[in-house]
C-alpha positions in Angstrom: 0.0 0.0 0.0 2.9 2.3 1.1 5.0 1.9 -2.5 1.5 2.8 -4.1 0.6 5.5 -2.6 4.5 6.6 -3.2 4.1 5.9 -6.8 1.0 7.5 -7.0 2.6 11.0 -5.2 5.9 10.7 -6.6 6.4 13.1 -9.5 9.1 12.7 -12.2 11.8 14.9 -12.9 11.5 16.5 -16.0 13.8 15.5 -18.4 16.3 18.1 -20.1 15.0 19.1 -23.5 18.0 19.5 -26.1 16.9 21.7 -29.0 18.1 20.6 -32.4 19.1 22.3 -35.2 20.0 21.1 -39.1 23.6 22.0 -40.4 22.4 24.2 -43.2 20.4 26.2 -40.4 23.5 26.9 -38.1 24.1 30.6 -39.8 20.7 31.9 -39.3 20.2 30.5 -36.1 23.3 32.1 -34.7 21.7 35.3 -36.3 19.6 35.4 -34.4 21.1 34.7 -30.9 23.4 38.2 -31.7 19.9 39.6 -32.0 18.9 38.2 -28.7 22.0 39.0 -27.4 21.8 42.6 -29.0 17.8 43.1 -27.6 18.8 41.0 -23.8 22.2 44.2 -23.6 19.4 46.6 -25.1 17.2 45.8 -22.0 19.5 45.1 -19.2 21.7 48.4 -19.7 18.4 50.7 -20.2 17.9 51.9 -16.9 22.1 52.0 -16.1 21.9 54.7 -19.5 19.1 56.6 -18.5 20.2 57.1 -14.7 23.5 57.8 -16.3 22.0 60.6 -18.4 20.3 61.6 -15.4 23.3 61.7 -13.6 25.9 63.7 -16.3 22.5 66.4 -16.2 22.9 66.7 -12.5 26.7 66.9 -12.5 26.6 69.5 -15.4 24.0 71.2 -13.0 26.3 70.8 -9.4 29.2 72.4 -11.7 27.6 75.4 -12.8 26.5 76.4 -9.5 29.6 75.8 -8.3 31.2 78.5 -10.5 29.1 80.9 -8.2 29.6 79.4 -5.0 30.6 81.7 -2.1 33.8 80.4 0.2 33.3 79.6 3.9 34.1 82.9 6.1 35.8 80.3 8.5 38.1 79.0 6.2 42.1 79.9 6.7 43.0 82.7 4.1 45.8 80.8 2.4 43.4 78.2 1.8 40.6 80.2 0.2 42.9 81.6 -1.5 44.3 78.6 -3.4 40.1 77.4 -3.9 39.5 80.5 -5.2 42.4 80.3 -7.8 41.9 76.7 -8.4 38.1 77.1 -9.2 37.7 78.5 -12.7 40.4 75.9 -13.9 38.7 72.7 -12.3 34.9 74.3 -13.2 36.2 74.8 -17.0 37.8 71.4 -16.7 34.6 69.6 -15.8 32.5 71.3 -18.1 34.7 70.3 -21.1 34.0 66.9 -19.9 31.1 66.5 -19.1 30.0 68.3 -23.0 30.1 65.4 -24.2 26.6 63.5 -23.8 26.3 59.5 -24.9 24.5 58.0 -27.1 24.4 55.2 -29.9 24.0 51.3 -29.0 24.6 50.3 -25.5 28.6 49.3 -26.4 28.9 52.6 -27.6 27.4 54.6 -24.9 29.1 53.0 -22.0 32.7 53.7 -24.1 31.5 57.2 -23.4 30.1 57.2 -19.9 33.3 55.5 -19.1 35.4 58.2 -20.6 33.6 60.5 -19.0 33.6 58.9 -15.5 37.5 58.3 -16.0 38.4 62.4 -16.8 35.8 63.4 -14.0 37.8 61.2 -11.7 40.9 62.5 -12.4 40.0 65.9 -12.3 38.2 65.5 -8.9 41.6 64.0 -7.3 43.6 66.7 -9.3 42.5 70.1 -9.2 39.4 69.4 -7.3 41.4 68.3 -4.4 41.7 71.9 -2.1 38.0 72.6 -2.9 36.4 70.3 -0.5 37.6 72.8 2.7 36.0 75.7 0.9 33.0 74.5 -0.8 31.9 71.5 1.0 28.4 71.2 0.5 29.2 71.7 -3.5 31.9 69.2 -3.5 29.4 66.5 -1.5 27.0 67.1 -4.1 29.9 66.3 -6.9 31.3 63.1 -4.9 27.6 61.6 -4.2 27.2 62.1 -8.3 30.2 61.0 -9.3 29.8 57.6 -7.1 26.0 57.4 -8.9 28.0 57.3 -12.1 30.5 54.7 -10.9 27.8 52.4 -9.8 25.8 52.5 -13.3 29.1 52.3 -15.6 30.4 49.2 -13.5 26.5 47.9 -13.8 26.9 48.4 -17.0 30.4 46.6 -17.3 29.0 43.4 -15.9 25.8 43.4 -18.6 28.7 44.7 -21.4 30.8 41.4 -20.4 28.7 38.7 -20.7 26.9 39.9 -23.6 30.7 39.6 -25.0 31.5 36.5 -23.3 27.7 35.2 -25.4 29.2 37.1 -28.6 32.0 35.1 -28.4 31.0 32.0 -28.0 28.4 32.4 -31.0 31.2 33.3 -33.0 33.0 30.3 -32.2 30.3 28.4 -33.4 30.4 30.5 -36.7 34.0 30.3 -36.9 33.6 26.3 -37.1 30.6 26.3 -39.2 32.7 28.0 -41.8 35.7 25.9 -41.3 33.5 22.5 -42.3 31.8 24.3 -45.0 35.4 25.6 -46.5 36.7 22.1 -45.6 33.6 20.1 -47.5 34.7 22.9 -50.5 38.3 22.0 -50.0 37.8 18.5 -50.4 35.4 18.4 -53.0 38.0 20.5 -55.2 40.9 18.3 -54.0 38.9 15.2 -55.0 37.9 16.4 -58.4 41.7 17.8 -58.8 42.5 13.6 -57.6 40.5 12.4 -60.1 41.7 14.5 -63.4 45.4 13.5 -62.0 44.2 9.6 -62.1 42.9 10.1 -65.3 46.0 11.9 -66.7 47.8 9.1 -65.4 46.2 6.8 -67.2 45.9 8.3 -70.8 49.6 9.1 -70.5 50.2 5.5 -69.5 48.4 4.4 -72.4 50.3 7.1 -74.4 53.4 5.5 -73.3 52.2 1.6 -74.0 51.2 2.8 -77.4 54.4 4.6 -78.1 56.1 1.2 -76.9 54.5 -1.0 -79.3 54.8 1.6 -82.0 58.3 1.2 -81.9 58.5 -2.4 -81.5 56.1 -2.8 -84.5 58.1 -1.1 -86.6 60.5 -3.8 -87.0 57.9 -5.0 -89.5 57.9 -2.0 -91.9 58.9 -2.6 -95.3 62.0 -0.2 -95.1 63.4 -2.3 -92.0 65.6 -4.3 -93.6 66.7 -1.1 -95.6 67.5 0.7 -92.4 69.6 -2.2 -90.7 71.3 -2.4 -93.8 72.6 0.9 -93.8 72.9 1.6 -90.5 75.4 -0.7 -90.7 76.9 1.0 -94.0 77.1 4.0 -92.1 79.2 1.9 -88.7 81.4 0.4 -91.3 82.6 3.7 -92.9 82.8 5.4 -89.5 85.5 2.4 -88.5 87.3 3.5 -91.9 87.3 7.4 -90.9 88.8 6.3 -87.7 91.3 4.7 -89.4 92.1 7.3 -91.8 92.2 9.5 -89.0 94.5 7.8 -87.2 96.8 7.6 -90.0 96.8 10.9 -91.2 97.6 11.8 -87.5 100.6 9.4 -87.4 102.3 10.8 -90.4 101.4 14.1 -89.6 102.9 13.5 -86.0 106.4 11.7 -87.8 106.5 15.1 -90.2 106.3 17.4 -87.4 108.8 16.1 -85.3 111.1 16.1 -88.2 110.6 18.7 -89.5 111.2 20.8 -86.4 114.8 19.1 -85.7 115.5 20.3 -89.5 114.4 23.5 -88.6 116.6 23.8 -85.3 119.7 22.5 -87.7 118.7 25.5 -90.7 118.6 28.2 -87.5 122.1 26.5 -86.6 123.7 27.1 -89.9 122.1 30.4 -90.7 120.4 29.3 -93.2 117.5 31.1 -93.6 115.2 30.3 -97.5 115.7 26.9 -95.2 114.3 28.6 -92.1 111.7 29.8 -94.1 110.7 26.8 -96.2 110.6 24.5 -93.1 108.6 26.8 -91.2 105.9 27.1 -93.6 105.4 23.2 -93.7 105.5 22.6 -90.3 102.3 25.5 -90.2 101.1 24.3 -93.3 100.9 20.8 -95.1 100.9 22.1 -98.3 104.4 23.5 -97.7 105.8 19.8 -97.0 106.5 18.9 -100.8 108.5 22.4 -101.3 110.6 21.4 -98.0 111.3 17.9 -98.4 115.1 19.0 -101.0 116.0 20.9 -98.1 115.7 17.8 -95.3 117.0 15.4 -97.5 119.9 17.3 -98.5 120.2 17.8 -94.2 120.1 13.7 -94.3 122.4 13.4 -97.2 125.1 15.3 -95.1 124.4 13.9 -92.4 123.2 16.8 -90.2 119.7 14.9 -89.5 119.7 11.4 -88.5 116.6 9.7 -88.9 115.9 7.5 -85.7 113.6 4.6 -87.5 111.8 3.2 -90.2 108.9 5.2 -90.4 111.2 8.1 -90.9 113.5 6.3 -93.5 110.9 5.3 -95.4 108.7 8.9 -95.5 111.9 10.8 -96.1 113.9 8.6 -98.0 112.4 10.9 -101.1 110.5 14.0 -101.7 107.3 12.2 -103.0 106.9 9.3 -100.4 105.3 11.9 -97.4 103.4 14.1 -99.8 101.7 11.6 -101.7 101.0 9.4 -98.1 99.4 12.5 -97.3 97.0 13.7 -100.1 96.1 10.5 -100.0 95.0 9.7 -96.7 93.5 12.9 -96.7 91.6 12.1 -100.2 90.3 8.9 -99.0 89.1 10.8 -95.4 87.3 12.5 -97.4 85.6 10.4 -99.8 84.6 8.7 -96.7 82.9 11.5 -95.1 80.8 12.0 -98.6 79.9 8.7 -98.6 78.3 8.3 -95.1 76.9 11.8 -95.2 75.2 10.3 -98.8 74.3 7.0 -96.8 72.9 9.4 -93.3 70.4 11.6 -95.5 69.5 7.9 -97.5 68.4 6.7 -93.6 67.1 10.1 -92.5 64.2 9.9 -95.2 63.1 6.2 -94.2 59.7 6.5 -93.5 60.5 3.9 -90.9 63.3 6.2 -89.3 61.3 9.2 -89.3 58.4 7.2 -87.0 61.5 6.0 -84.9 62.4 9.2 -84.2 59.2 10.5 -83.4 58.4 7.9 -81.6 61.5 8.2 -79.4 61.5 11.9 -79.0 57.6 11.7 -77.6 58.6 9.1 -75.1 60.7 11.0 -72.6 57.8 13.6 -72.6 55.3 11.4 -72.1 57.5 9.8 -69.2 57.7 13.5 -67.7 54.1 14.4 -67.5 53.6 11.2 -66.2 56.0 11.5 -63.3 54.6 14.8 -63.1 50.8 13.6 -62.6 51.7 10.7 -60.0 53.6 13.5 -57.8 50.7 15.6 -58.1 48.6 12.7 -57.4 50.4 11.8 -54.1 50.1 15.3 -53.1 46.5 15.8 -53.3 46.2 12.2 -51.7 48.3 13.5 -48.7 46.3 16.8 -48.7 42.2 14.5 -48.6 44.1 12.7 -45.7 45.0 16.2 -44.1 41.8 17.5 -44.6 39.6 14.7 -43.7 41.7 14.9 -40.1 40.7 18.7 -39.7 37.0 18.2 -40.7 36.8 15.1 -37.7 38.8 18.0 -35.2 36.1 21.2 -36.2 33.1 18.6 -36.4 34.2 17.7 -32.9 34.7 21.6 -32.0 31.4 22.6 -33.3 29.7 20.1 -31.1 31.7 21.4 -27.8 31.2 24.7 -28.5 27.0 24.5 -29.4 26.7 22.4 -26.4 28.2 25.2 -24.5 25.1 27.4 -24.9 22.5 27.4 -21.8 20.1 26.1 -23.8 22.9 22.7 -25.5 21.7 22.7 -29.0 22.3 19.1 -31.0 23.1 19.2 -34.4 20.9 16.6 -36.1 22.1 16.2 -39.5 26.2 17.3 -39.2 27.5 16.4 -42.8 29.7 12.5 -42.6 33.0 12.8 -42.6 34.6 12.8 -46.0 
């Protein structure tokens, strides 16, 4: 019977509502709470701003009479003295000060009233301090208004405060709204960006396969066979240059250093059409066949010994060296007309020209390529990045909506990425 009669008197707490709110709907709800905060300042600062008007009318009042205030007979003569000095400037002070009259939003007007309240303070403890013994009553009037002031700008401090400390925190909740909504634009852009970069991967890959079997499928072209051939024309007659080259150095080489020991031996016996002669074919080859009387007749007598067989047997007459040489150098040359005929015969191959093209598109190809998988691991790296910073201001925008006096639940918070 007891537990009945408790059941039937026992009342249930209620439970805590939780409003909710949709994602999309975030921005003009938090409009509206700087409204409410706006209209809630609006109302709880009214009567602080109108006793505060009030109270500026009755200091502007207290001064002005104060201007024609008579001293206290009883009062020491130095001392009145100094008040009576001291007046105009603190009256003149106080009036400036209090000209100004404030107005505008509640913010606003309290940056005034504070002002105010901050000068009349100062000029109280400054000039105002002697006046008190002479002008008592006017002073008392000033202090009680001044202290009236006081108490309705620090009244309004407190309502200025947490109206802030509100402002802030619905501005928090903006601040993370926007940084999901830039982060959901982010990684949609990224994405796309992700995509054209896997695409571009994969047409230059395909680019580069094709290019591949291009060149391998040219080994069936009709004009093959025609290229092989003188490819290797053209390596054959390059082994014969080198040879030529090589002997036209070597007798070149054996000439030279003869013909500079017959030139030292002409200097020797002052003999200078010899000098001369000499000189010019060891500068000039052309000038060998017109010096070759004048080192063999230095051989003849003995005045140049030649040291082996190459050199006995190029200057054992004036043709031998001569005619070794023009026809090396003939034969160099035919050469070089012959594989320059045989390169422009392979340059116009159909099959060489695709070669080439072929070869000069691959490195390219292998470039952008490169090129798109770097930019590919990059915007990778930045969807992980991103997707980390949408899971930390998702969190964040929860904390800071549950942090209202009223904890509001987001209902449909966009899934993470």
């Amino acid at each position: 019977m007891f537990k009945q009669l408790r059941d039937l008197f026992h009342r249930a707490e209620p439970e805590e509502e939780h409003p909710e709110l949709s994602f999309d709907g975030i921005p003009s709800w938090l409009d509206s709470r700087e409204e409410e905060i706006a209209r809630g300042l609006e109302a709880a600062t009214a009567s602080s701003r109108d006793a505060i008007s009030a109270t500026l009318v009755s200091l502007r009042e207290a001064v002005a009479r104060m201007e024609t205030a008579e001293t206290d007979d009883d009062t020491h003569p130095r001392l009145r003295d100094i008040s009576r000095k001291t007046l105009p400037g603190f009256t003149r002070s106080m009036s400036q000060i209090l000209s100004r009259e404030p107005s505008g939003d509640p913010e606003t007007f309290y940056a005034a009233a504070a002002e105010i309240l901050k000068g009349v303070l100062k000029t109280m403890k400054g000039q105002g301090k002697y006046l008190s013994s002479v002008y008592p009553g006017e002073v008392r009037e000033l202090r009680d208004a001044v202290r009236d002031l006081g108490r309705e700008v620090n009244a309004m401090t407190e309502a200025i405060g947490r109206a802030r400390e509100r402002r802030e925190q619905v501005e928090g909740v903006r601040e993370a709204y926007e940084a999901i909504v830039r982060i959901r634009d982010d990684y949609a852009a990224v994405s796309a960006n992700l995509r054209d970069h896997a695409a571009a991967i994969g047409e230059l890959e395909d680019a580069i396969r094709k290019a591949g079997e291009g060149l391998a499928a040219l080994r069936d072209h009709p004009d093959y066979a025609r290229k092989i051939e003188l490819e290797e024309r053209i390596r054959e007659i390059r082994a014969e240059e080198e040879m030529v080259g090589r002997e036209i150095g070597s007798l070149r080489s054996t000439a030279a250093h003869l013909l500079r020991k017959a030139g030292k031996v002409a200097e020797r016996s002052g003999d200078r059409a010899a000098v001369a002669a000499i000189s010019l074919a060891v500068d000039a080859e052309e000038g060998i066949e017109a010096a070759m009387p004048v080192v063999l007749d230095m051989v003849r007598r003995g005045d140049l010994a030649l040291k082996n067989q190459e050199e006995i047997r190029l200057f054992s007459d004036p043709e031998t060296l001569p005619a070794a040489l023009r026809d090396a150098i003939e034969r160099g040359r035919d050469l070089e007309m012959e594989r320059k005929k045989e390169e422009a015969a392979l340059a116009a191959l159909q099959v060489v020209v695709e070669e080439e093209r072929l070869r000069a598109a691959l490195p390219d190809l292998q470039k952008r390529r490169e090129a798109a998988i770097a930019a590919k691991a990059r915007a990778e790296n930045r969807l992980d990045s991103l997707r980390a910073e949408y899971a930390r201001e998702c969190e964040n925008l929860r904390s800071r909506m549950t942090g209202f006096e009223a904890r509001v639940t987001i209902v449909d918070l966009p899934p993470q990425p």
